[in-house]
C-alpha positions as CSV (number, residue, x, y, z in Angstrom):
1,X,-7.5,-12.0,-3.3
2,X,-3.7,-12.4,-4.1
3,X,-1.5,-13.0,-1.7
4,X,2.4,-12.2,-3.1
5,X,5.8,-11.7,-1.3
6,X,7.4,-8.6,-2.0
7,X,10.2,-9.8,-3.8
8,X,7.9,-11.7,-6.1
9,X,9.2,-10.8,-9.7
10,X,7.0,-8.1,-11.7
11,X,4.2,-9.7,-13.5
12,X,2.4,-8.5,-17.2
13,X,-1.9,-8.1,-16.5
14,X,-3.9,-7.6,-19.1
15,X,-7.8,-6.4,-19.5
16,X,-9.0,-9.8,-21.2
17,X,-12.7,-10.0,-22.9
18,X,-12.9,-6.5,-23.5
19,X,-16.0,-5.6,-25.6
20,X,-18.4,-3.0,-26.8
21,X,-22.2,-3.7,-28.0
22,X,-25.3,-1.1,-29.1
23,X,-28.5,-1.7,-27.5
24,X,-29.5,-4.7,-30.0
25,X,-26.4,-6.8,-28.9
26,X,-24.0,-6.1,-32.0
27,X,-20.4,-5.8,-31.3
28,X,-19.0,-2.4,-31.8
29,X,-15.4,-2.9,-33.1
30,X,-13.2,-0.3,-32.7
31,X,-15.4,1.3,-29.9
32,X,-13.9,4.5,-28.6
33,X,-13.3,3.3,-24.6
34,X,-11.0,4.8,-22.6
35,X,-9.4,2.9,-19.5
36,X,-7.7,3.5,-16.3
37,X,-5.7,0.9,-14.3
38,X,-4.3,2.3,-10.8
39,X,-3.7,0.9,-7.3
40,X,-4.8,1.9,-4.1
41,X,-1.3,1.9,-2.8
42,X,1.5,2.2,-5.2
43,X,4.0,1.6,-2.3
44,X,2.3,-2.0,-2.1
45,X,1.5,-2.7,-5.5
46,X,2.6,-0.7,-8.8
47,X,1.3,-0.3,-11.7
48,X,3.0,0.5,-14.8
49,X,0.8,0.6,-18.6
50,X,2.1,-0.7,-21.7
51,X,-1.3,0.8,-23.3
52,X,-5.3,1.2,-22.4
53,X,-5.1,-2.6,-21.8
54,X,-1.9,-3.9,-20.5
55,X,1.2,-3.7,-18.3
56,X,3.1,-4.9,-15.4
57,X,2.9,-5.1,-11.6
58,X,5.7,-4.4,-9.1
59,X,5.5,-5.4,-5.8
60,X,7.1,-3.5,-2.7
61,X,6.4,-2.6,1.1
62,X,4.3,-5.5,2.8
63,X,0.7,-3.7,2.5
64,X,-2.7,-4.5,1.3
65,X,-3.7,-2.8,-2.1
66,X,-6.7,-3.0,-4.9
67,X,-5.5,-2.7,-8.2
68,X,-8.6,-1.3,-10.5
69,X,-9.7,-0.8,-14.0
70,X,-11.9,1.6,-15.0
71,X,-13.3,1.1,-18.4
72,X,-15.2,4.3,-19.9
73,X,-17.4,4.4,-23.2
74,X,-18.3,8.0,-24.1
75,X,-22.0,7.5,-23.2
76,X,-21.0,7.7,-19.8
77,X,-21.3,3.8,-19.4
78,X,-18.8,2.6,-17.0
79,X,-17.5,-0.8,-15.6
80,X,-14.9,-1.3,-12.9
81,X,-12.9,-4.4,-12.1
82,X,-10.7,-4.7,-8.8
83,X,-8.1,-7.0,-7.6
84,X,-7.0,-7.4,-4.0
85,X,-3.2,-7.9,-3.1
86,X,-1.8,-8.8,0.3
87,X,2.3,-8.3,-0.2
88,X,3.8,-10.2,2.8
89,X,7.7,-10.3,3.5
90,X,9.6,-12.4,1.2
91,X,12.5,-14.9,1.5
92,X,15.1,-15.0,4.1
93,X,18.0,-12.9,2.0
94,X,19.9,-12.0,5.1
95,X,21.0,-13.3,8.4
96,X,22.6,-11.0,11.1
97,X,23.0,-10.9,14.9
98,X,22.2,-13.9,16.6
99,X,25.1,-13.2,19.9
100,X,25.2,-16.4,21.6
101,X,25.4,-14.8,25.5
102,X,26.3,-16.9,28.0
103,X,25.0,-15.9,31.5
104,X,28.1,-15.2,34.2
105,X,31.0,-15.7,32.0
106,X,32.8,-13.0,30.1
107,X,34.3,-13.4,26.4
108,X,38.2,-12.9,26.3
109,X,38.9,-10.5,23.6
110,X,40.3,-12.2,20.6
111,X,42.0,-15.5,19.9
112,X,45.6,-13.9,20.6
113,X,44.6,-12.7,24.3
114,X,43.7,-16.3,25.0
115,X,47.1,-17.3,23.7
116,X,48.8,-15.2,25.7
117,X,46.9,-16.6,28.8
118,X,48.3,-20.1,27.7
119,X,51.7,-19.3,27.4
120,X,51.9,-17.5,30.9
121,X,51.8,-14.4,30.0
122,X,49.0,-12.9,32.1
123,X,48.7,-13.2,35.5
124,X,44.9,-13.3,35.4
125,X,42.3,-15.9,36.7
126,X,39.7,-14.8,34.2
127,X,37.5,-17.5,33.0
């Protein structure tokens, strides 16, 4: 299992080892397979193909998702490969709120209203 924030940068995969043989072990090059690479929740993890082989993941909403290849031969021989993501939150990029409240006091308005109270100019006993 992976476990990536969501604002992880894309990353390149790859289908690695990829190999064809007859029945008495010889390798078939240029075997005609056909492949499939998808993810069980694109909003989590998204996949994008260069070709049969390769390409990139994206990363989004926090989510699980299985990202799997599907290898085909014409036969009807198949293999599958998975790989399980848990995209969490990522870094702090924003602060906001945070209102310091102060329990029986009220807030004068701005800086000039307490200015005004300094120089006389209200008649008020606010605190």
């Amino acid at each position: 299992m992976y476990i990536v924030k969501d604002d992880n940068p894309d990353v390149e995969y790859r289908l690695g080892n990829l190999s064809a043989q007859d029945a008495e072990g010889n390798e078939i090059d240029g075997a005609e397979l056909s492949t499939t690479i998808s993810s069980s929740d694109p909003a989590v993890v998204k996949v994008t193909s260069k070709d049969q082989t390769s390409g990139k993941l994206s990363f989004g909403k926090p989510g699980t998702a299985t990202v799997t290849a599907t290898i085909n031969a014409p036969n009807g021989q198949q293999i599958i490969r998975t790989a399980n993501f848990v995209v969490t939150t990522g870094d702090v990029a924003l602060i906001s709120g945070g209102d310091l409240e102060i329990d029986g006091l009220t807030e004068a308005a701005d800086e000039t209203a307490l200015a005004s109270e300094d120089a006389g100019g209200s008649d008020s006993d606010t605190v």
